[in-house]
DRENLO-905151 format. One line per field, with one value per residue: x, y, z of N, C-alpha, C, O, CB in turn; residue number from 1. Coordinates in Angstrom, 2 decimals, m for minus. Each point is the difference from the previous one (the first is absolute). Last residue first. Glycine has a CB too. Layout:
! residues N
n_X = c(X, ...) $
n_Y = c(Y, ...) $
n_Z = c(Z, ...) $
ca_X = c(X, ...) $
ca_Y = c(Y, ...) $
ca_Z = c(Z, ...) $
c_X = c(X, ...) $
c_Y = c(Y, ...) $
c_Z = c(Z, ...) $
o_X = c(X, ...) $
o_Y = c(Y, ...) $
o_Z = c(Z, ...) $
cb_X = c(X, ...) $
cb_Y = c(Y, ...) $
cb_Z = c(Z, ...) $
num = c(NUM, ...) $
END
This chain:
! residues 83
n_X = c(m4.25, 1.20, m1.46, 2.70, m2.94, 2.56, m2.34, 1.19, 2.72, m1.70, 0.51, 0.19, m4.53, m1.33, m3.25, m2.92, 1.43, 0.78, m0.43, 2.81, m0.07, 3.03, m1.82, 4.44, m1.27, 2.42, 1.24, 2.46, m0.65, 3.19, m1.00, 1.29, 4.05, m1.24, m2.00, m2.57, m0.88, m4.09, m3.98, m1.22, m4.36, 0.96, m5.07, m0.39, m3.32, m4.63, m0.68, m1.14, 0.02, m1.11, 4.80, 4.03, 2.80, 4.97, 2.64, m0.57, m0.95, 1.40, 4.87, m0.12, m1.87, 2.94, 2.30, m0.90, m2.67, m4.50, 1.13, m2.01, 4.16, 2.69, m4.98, m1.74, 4.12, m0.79, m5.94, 1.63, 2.81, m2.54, 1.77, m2.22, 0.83, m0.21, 0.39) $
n_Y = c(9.98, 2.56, 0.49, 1.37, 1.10, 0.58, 1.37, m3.59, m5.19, m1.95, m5.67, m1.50, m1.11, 4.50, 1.02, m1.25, 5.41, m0.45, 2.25, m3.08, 1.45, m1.56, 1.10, m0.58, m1.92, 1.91, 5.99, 3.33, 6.01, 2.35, m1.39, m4.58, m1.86, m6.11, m3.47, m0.66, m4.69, 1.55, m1.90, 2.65, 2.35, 1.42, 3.38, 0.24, 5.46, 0.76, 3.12, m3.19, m5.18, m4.98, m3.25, m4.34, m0.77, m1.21, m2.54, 3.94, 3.79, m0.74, m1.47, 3.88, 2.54, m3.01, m0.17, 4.62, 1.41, 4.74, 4.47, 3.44, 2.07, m4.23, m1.91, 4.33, 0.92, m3.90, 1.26, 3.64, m2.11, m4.86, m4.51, m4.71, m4.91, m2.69, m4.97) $
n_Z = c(26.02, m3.39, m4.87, m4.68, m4.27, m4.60, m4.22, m3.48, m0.76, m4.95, 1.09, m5.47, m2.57, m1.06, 4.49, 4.16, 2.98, 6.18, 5.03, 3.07, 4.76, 3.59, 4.88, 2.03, 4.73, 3.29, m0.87, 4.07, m1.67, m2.43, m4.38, 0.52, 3.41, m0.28, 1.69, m3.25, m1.93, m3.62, m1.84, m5.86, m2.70, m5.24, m1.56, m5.50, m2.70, m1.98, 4.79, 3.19, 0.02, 0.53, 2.94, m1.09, 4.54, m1.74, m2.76, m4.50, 0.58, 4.30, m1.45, m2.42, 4.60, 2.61, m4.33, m0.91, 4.67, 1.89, 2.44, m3.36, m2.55, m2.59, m0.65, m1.54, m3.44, m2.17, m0.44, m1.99, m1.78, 0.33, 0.82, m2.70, 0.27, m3.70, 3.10) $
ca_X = c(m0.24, 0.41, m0.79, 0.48, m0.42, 0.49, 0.39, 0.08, m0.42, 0.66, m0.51, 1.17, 0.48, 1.17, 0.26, 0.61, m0.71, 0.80, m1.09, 0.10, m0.87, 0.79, m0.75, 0.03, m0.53, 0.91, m1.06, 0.39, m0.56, 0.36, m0.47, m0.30, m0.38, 0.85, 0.74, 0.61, 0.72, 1.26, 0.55, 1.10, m0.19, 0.83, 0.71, 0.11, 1.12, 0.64, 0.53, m0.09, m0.18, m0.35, m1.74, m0.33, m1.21, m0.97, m0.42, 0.17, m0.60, m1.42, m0.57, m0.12, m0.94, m0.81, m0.25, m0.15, 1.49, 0.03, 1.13, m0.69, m0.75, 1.23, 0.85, m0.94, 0.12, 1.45, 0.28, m0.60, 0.55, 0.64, m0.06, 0.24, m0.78, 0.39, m0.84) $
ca_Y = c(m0.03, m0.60, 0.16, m0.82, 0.49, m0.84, 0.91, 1.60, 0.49, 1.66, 0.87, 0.05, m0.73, m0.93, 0.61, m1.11, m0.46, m0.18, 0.19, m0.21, 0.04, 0.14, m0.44, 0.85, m0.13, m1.33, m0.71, m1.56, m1.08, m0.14, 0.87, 0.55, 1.35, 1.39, 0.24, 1.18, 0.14, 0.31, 0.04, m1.17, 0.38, m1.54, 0.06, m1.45, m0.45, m1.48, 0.58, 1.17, 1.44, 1.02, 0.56, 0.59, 0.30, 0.61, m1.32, m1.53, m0.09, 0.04, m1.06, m0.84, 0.24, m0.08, m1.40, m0.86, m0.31, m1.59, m0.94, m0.70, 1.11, 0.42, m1.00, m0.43, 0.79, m0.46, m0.73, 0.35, 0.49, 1.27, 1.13, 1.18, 0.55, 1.28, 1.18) $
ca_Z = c(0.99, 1.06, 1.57, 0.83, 1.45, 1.05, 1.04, m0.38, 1.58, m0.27, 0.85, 0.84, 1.00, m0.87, m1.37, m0.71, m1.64, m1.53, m1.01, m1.06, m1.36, m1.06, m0.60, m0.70, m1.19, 0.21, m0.68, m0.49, 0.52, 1.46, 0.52, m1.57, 0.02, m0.58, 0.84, m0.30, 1.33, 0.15, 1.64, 0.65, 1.49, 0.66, 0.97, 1.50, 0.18, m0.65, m0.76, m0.53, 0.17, m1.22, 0.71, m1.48, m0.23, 0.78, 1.23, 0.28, m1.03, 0.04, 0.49, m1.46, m1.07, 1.11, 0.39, m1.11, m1.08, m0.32, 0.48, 1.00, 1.26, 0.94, 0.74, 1.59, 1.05, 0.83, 0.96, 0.57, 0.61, m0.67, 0.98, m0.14, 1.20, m0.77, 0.00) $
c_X = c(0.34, m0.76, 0.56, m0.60, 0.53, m0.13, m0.04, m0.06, 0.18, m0.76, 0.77, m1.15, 1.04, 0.11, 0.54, m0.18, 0.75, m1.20, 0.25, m1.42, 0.45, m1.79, 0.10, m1.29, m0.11, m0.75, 0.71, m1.22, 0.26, m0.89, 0.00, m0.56, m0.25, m0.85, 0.71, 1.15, 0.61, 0.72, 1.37, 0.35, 1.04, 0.47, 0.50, 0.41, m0.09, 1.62, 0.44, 0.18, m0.30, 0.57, 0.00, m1.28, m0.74, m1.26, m1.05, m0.51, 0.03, m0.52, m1.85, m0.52, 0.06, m1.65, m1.38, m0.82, m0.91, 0.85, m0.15, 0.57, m0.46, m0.76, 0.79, 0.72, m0.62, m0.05, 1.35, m0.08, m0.60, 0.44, m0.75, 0.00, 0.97, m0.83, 0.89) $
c_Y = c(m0.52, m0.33, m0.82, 0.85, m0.99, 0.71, m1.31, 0.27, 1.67, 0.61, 1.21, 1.20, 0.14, m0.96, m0.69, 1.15, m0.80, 0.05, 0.00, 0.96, 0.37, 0.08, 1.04, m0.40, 1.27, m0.18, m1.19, m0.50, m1.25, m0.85, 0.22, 1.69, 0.28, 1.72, 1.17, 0.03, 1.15, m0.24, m0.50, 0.59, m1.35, 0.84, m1.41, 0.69, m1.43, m0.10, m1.42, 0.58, 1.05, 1.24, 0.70, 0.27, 0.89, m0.36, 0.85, m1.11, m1.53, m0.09, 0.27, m1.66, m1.19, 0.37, m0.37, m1.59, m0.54, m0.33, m1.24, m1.39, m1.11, 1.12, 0.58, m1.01, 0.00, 1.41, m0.60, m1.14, 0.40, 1.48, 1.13, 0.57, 1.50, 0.76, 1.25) $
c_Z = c(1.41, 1.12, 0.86, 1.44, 1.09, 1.19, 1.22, 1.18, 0.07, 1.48, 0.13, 1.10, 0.81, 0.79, m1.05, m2.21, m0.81, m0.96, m1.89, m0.96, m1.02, m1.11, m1.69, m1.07, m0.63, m1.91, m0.09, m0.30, m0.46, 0.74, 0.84, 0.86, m1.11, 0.57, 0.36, 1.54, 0.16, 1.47, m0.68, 0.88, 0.29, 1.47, 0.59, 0.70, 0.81, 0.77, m1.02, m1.52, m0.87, 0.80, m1.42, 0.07, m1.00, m0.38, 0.80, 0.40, m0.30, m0.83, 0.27, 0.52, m1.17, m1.19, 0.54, m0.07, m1.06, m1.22, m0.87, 0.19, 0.98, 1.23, 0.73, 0.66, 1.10, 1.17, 0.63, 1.32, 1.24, 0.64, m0.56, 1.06, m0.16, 1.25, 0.00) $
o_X = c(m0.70, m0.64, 0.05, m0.17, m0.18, 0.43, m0.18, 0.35, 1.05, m1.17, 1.23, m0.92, 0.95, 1.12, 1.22, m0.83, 1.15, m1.20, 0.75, m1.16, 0.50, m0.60, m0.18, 0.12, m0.36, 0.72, 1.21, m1.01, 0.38, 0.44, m0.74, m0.96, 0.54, m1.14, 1.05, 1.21, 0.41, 0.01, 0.30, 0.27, m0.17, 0.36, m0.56, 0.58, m1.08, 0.81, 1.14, 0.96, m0.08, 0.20, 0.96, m0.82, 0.55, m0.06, m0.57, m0.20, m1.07, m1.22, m0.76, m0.54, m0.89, m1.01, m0.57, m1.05, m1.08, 0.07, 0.44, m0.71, 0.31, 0.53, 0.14, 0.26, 0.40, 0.44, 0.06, 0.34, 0.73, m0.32, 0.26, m0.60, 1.21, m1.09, 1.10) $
o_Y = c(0.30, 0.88, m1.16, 1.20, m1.20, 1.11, m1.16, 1.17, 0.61, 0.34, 0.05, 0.67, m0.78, 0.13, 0.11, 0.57, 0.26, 0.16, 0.77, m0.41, 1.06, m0.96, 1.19, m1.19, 1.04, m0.67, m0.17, 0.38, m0.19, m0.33, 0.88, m0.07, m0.27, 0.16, m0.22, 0.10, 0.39, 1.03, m0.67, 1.20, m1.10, 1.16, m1.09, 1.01, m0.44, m0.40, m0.16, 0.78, m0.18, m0.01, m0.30, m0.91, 1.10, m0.70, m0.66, m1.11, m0.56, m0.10, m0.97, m0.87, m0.14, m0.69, m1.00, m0.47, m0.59, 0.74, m1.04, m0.99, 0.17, 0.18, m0.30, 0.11, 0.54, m0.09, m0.81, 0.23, m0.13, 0.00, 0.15, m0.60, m0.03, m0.21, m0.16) $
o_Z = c(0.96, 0.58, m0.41, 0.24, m0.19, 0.32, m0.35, 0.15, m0.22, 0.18, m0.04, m0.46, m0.11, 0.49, 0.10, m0.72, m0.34, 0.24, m0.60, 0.15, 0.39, m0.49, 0.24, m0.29, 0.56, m0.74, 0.17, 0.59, m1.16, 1.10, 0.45, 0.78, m1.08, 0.45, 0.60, m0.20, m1.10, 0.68, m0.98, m0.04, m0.54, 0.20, m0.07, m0.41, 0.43, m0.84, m0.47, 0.00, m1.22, 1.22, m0.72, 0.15, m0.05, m1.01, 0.86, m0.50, m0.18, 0.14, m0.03, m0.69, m0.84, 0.09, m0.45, m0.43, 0.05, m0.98, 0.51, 0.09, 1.17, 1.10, 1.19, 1.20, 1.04, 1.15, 0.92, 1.16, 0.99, 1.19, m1.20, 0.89, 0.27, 0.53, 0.54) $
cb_X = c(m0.23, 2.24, m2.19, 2.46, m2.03, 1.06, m0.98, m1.37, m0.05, 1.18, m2.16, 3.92, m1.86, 0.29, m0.98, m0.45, m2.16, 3.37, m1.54, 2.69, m1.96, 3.85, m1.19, 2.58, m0.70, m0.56, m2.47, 2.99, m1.76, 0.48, 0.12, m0.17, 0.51, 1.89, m1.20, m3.70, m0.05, m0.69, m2.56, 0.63, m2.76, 1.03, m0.63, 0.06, 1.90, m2.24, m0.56, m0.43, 1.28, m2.63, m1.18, 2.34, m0.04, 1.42, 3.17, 1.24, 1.58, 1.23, 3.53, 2.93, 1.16, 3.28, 2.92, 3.23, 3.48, m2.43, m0.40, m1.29, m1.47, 1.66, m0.19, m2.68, 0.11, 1.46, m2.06, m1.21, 0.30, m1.05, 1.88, m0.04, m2.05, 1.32, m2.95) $
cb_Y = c(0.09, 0.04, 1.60, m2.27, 2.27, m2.25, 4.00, m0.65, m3.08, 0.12, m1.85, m1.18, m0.22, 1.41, 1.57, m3.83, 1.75, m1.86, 0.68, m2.13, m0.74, m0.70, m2.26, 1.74, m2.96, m0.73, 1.95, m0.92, 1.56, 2.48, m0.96, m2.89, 0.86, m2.03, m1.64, 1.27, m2.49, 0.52, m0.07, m2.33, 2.46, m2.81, 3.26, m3.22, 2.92, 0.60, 2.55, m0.87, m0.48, m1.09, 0.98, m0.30, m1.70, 2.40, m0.84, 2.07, 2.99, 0.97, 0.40, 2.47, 2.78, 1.69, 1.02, 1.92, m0.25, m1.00, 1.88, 2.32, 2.10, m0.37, m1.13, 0.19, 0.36, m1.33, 0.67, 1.30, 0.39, m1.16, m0.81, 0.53, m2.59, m0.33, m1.10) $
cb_Z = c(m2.64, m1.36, m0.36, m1.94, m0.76, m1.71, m0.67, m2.25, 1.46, m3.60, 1.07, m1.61, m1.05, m1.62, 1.03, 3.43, 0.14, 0.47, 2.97, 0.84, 0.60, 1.42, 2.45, 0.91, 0.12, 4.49, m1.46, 0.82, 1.60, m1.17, m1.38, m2.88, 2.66, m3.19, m1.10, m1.55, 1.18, m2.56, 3.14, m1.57, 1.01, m2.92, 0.31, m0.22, m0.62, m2.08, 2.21, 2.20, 2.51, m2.55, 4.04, m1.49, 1.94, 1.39, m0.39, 0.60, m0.49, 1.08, 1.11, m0.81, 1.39, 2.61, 0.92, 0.17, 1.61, 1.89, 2.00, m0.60, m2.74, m3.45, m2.65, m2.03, m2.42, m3.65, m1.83, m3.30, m2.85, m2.78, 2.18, m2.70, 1.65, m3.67, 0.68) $
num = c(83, 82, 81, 80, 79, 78, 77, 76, 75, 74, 73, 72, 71, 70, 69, 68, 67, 66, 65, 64, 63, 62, 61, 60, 59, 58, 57, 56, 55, 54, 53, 52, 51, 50, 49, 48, 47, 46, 45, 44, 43, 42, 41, 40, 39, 38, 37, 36, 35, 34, 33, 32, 31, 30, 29, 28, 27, 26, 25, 24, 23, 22, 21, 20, 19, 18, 17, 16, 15, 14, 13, 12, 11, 10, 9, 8, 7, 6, 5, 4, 3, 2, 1) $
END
């Protein structure tokens, strides 16, 4: 599977703490709902253990929002929540 960024969504990644990695596995192996705008959304738990904002979380939760283009996924933005 074919799995795009785009700029926009590498820049949220980097504002709301989620790697590359961590977006190409929600598209992957995550959960798969409709959204907004004919888009997918993909939803994946994350062990996290960690500071995020100075507070500690033991789970990181990774949504994904895309459009399938040419056969390949093209990810336009990315939401991450801690809990």
């Amino acid at each position: 599977m074919v799995i795009a960024l785009q700029p926009h969504a590498k820049q949220r990644m980097a504002e709301r703490g989620a790697t590359e990695q961590e977006v190409v596995a929600t598209v992957e192996s995550g959960e798969q709902f409709p959204a907004k705008f004919g888009r997918t959304g993909f939803r994946r738990n994350f062990l996290f253990g960690g500071k995020w904002q100075g507070r500690v979380f033991s789970v990181k939760q990774v949504e994904a929002y895309a459009v399938e283009e040419n056969g390949q996924w093209v990810v336009v933005t990315v939401l991450v929540k801690y809990f």
